[in-house]
C-alpha positions as MATLAB code, in Angstrom:
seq = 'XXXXXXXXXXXXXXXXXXXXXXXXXXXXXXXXXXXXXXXXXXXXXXXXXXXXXXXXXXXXXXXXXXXXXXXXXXXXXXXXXXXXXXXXXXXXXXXXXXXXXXXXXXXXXXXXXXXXXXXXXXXXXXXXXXXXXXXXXXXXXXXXXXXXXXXXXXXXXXXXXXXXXXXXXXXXXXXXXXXXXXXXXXXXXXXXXXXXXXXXXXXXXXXXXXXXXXXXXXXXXXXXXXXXXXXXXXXXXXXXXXXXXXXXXXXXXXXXXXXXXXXXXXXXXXXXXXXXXXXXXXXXXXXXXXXXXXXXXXXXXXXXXXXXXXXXXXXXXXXXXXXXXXXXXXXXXXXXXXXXXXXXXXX';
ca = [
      41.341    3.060  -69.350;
      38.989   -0.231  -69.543;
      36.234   -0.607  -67.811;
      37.510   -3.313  -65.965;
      40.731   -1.424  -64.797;
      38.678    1.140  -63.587;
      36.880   -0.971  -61.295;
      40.283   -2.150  -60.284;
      41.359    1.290  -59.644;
      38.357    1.763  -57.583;
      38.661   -1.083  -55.855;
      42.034   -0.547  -54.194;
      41.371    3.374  -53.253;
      37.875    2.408  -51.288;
      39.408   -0.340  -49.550;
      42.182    2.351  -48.489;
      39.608    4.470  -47.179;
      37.742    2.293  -45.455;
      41.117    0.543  -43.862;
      41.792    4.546  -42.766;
      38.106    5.655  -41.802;
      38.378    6.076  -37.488;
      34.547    6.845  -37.352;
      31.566    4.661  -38.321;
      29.517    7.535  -39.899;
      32.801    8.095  -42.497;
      32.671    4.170  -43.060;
      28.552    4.655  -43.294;
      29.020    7.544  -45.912;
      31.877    5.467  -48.230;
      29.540    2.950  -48.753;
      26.905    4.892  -49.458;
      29.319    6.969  -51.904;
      30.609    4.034  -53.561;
      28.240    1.062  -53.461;
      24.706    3.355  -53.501;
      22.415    4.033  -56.772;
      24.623    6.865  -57.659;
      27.959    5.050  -56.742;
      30.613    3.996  -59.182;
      30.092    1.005  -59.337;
      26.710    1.445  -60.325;
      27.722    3.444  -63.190;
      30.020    1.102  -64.116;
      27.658   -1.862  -64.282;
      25.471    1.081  -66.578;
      28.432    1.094  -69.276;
      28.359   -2.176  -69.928;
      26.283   -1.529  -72.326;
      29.052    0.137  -74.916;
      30.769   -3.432  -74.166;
      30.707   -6.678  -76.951;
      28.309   -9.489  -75.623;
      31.520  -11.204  -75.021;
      33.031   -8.880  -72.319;
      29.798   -8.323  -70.511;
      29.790  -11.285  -68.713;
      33.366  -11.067  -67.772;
      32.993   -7.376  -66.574;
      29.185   -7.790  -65.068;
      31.048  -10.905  -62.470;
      34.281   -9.179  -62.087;
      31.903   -5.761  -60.486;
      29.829   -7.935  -58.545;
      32.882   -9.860  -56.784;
      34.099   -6.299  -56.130;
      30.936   -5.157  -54.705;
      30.101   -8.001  -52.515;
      34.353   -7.623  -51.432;
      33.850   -3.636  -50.767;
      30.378   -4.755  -48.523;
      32.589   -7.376  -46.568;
      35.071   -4.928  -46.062;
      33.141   -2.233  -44.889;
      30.961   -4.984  -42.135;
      34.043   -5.797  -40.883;
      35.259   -2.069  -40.321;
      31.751   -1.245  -38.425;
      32.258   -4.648  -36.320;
      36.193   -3.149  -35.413;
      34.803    0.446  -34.863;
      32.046   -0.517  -32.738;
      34.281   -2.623  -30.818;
      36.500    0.241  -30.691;
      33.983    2.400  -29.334;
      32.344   -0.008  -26.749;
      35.965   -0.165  -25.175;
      36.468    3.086  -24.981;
      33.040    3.711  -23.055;
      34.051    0.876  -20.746;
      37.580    2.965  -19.754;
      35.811    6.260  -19.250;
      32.608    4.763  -17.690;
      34.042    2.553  -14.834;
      32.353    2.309  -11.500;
      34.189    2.499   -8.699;
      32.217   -0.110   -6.018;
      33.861    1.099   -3.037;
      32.210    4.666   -3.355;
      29.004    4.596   -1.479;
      25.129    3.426   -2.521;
      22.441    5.961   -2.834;
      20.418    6.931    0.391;
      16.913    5.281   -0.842;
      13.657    6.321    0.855;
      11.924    3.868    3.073;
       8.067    4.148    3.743;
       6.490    3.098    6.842;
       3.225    1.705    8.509;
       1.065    4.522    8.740;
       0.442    5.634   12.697;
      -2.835    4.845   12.606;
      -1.807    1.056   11.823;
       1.279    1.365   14.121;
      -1.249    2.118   17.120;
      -3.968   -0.391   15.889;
      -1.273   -3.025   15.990;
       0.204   -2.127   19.305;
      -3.554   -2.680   20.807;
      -4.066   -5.803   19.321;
      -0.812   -7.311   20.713;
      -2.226   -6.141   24.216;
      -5.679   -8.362   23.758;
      -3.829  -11.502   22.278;
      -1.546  -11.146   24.875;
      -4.497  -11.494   27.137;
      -5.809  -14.640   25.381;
      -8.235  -12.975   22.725;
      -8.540  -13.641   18.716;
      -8.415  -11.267   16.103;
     -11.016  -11.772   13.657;
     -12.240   -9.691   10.740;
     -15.040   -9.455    9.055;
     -17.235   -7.598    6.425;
     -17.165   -3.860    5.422;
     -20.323   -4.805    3.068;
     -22.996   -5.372    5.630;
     -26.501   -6.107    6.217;
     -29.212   -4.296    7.903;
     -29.867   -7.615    9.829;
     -26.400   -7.997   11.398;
     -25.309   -4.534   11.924;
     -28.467   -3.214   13.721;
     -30.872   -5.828   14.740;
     -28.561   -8.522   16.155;
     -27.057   -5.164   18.299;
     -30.954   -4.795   19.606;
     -31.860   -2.141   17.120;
     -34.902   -3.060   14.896;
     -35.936   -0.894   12.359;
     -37.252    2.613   13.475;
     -35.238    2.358   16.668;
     -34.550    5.460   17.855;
     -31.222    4.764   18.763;
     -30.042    4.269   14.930;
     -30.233    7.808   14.447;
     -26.885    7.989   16.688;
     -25.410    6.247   13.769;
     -26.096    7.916   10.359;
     -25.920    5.084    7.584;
     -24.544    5.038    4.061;
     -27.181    2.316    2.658;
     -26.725    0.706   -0.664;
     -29.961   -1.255   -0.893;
     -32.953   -0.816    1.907;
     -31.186   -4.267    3.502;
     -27.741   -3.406    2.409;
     -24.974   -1.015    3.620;
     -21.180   -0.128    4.522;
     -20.833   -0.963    8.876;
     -21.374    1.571   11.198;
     -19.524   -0.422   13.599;
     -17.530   -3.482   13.554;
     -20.020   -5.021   16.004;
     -21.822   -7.261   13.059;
     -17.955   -9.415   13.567;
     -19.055  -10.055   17.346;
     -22.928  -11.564   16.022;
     -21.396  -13.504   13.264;
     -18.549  -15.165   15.512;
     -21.069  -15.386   18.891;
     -23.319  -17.590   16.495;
     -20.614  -19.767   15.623;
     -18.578  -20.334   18.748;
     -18.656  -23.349   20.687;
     -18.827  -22.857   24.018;
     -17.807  -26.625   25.051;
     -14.744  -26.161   23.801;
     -14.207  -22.531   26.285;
     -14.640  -18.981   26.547;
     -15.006  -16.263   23.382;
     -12.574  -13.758   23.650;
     -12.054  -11.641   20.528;
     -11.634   -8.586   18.710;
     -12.635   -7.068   15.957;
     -10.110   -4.287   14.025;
     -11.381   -2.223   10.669;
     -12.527    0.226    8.906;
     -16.253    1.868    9.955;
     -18.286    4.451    7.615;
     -21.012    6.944    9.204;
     -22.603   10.200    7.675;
     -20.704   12.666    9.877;
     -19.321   15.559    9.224;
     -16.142   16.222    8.181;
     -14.362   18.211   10.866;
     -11.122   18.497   12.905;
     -12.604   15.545   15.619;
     -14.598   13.533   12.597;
     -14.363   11.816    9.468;
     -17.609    9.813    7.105;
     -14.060    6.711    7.399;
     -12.475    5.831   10.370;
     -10.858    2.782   12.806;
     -12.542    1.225   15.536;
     -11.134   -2.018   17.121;
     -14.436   -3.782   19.743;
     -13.883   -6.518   22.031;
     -15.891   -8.855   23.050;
     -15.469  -11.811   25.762;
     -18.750  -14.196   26.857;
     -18.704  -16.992   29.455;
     -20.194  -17.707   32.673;
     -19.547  -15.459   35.802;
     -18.591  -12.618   33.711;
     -19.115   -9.832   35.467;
     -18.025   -5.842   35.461;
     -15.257   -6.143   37.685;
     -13.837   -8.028   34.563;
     -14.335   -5.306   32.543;
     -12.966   -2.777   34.563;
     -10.058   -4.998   34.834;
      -9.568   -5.160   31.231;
      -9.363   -2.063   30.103;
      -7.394   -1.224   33.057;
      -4.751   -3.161   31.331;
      -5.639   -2.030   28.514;
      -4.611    1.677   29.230;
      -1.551    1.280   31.154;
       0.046   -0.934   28.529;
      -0.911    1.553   25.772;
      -0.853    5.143   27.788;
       1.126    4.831   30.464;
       1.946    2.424   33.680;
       0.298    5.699   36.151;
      -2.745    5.991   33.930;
      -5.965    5.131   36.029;
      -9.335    4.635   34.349;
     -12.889    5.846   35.824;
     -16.164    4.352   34.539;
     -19.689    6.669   33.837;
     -23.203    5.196   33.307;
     -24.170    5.912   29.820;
     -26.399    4.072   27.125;
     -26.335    1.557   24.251;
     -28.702   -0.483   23.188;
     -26.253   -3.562   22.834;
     -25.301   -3.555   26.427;
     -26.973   -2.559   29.600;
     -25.107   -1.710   31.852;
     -23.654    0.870   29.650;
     -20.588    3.042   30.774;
     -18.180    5.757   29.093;
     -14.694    5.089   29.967;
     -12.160    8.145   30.768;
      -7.863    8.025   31.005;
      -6.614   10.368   33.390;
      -5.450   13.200   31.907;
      -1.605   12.699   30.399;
      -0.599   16.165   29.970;
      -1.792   17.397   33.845;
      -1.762   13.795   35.284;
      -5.372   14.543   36.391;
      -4.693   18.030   37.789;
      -6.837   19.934   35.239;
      -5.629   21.601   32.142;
      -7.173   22.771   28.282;
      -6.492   19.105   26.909;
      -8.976   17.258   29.357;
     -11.013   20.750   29.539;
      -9.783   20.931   33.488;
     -11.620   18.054   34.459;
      -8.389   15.442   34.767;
     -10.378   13.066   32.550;
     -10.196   12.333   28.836;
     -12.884   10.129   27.434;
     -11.595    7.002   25.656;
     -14.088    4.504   24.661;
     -17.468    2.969   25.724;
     -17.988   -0.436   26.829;
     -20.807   -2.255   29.004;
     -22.256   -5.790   29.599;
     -23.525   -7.912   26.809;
     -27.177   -7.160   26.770;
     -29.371  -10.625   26.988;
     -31.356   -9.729   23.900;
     -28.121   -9.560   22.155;
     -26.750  -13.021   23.482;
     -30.156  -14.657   23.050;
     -30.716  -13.442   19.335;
     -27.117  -15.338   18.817;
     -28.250  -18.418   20.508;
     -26.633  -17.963   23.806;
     -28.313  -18.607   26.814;
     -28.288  -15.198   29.235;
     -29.395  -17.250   32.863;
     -25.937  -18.963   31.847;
     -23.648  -17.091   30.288;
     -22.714  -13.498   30.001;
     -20.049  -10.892   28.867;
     -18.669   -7.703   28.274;
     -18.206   -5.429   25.351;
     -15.892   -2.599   24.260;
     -15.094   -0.344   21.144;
     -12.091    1.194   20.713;
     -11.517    4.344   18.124;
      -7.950    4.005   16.982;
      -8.096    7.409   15.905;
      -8.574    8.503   18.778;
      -6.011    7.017   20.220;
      -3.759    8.545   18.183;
      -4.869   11.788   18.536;
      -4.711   11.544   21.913;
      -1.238    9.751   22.430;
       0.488   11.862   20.027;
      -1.460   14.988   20.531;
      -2.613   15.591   16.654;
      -5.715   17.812   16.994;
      -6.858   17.188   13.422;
      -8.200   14.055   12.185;
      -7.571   14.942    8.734;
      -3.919   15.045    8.729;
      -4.177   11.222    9.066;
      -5.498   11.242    5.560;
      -4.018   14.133    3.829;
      -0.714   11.828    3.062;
       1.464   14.634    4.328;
       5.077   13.071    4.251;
       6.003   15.807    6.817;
       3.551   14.894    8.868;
       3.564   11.339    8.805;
       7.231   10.655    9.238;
       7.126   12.064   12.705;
       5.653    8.450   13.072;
       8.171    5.715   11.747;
       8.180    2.926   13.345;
      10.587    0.343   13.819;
];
């Protein structure tokens, strides 16, 4: 048999085979079989040696049109197989879009934000501004502009994380009240604000303490401010956020921003002032401290104390907390327990 007729031959059985092949590895392994180095055709094209220089050319085209019709051939199977196979995924992998979605997992403000929010919607409902300020402070605005110059005594009730000997992270978020006091124009009416955000002291790390926690002060100045407007205040204050048949009580205490200086109780929740462990059988719980503006405070800001004066208060949000939901751990507002802190979703 010629050369020639042998590619013939070969021609018509591979293009049988591939017309037959159902799989695209059997169509991947006839062309390897037929058109790779060890293929037929190759070995053909390798005889045409033994051929005269007049058939060579003949042959040589005649193996190369049935190469290049074999490599169409076999393209076009893949292309029908694939298609094949794409269809067949489609039938087995329908979705049926009336069965129902997956149940996903929705986070939620942490409590600690939940409360801090709910107390500053009580103060802007009473007229005040929420402003923020810096967590990066400086010696000058967090202590002296609160009336404690260095080697004050008083600073030792707030151990300090310093970063430079002028430099440090707030102790309180009272530097807000002396930058905003020095800026507020008085013409245009009173200052009533608050300040919410984080506070960083040396304590110790405990079930009642943490070196990070909340605190949101207030802060109102104008004439004929007296403490009958403070008590007032927080009155509101601790009804809105504890209870409607909460009642406050004030105690003389001391801070060298404002004199007078008073601790502030909540009758107890759990006994309703009767006496029990959680207020230690006194009916009180401690809540926050508060006082009036002292003049050395409004004066270093440029306010006038024969004219004007105010009130101050500081509130610990996690405190709050603590106390509203009865949590007797700090920490487990900062272990990111998802047991614990899904007790607290909000709305």
């Amino acid at each position: 048999m010629s050369l020639q007729n042998q590619l013939e031959e070969l021609k018509t059985q591979t293009l049988a085979k591939i017309s037959a092949a159902d799989d695209l590895q059997i169509v991947e392994q006839i062309r390897v079989e037929t058109l790779g180095k060890k293929g037929p055709i190759t070995e053909a094209l390798r005889g045409m040696r033994d051929l005269s220089p007049e058939e060579r050319p003949k042959v040589g085209a005649f193996a190369n049109e049935i190469r290049d019709l074999l490599t169409e051939a076999i393209e076009v199977r893949k292309a029908e197989l694939t298609e094949i196979a794409l269809e067949k995924a489609l039938e087995e992998e329908t979705i049926d879009v009336t069965l129902p979605g997956k149940q996903m997992t929705q986070g939620t403000r942490h409590v600690i934000t939940q409360v801090m929010e709910e107390i500053e919607d009580v103060f802007v409902g009473m007229g005040y501004q929420v402003v923020e300020g810096y967590e990066v402070e400086s010696d000058h605005y967090n202590f002296e502009r609160m009336n404690l110059p260095k080697n004050h005594p008083a600073r030792d009730m707030q151990d300090t994380f310093y970063i430079s000997e002028d430099i440090l992270i707030r102790t309180h978020t009272s530097p807000v009240q002396a930058r905003t006091m020095e800026k507020h124009d008085f013409s245009k009416g009173a200052l009533r604000m608050i300040s919410p955000g984080k506070v960083f002291r040396r304590d110790t790390d405990d079930a009642t303490h943490s070196h990070q926690f909340h605190q949101i002060e207030g802060l109102v100045v104008d004439k004929g401010i007296t403490m009958a407007d403070l008590k007032g205040t927080l009155e509101v204050f601790i009804k809105e956020i504890f209870g409607a048949d909460r009642s406050i009580r004030l105690r003389p205490s001391y801070f060298p921003f404002t004199e007078p200086s008073v601790e502030v109780d909540v009758s107890c929740f759990k006994c309703g002032g009767k006496g029990c462990n959680v207020c230690k059988y006194t009916g009180w719980i401690e809540i926050l401290g508060a006082g009036m503006v002292h003049p050395d405070v409004l004066s270093m800001s440029g306010i006038d104390p024969e004219v004007y004066s105010g009130f101050a208060f500081g509130i610990g949000p996690d405190r709050v907390s603590m106390l509203r939901y009865g949590v007797n751990d700090i920490r487990n507002f900062y272990l990111n327990d998802v047991r614990f802190l899904e007790q607290f979703k909000g709305e």
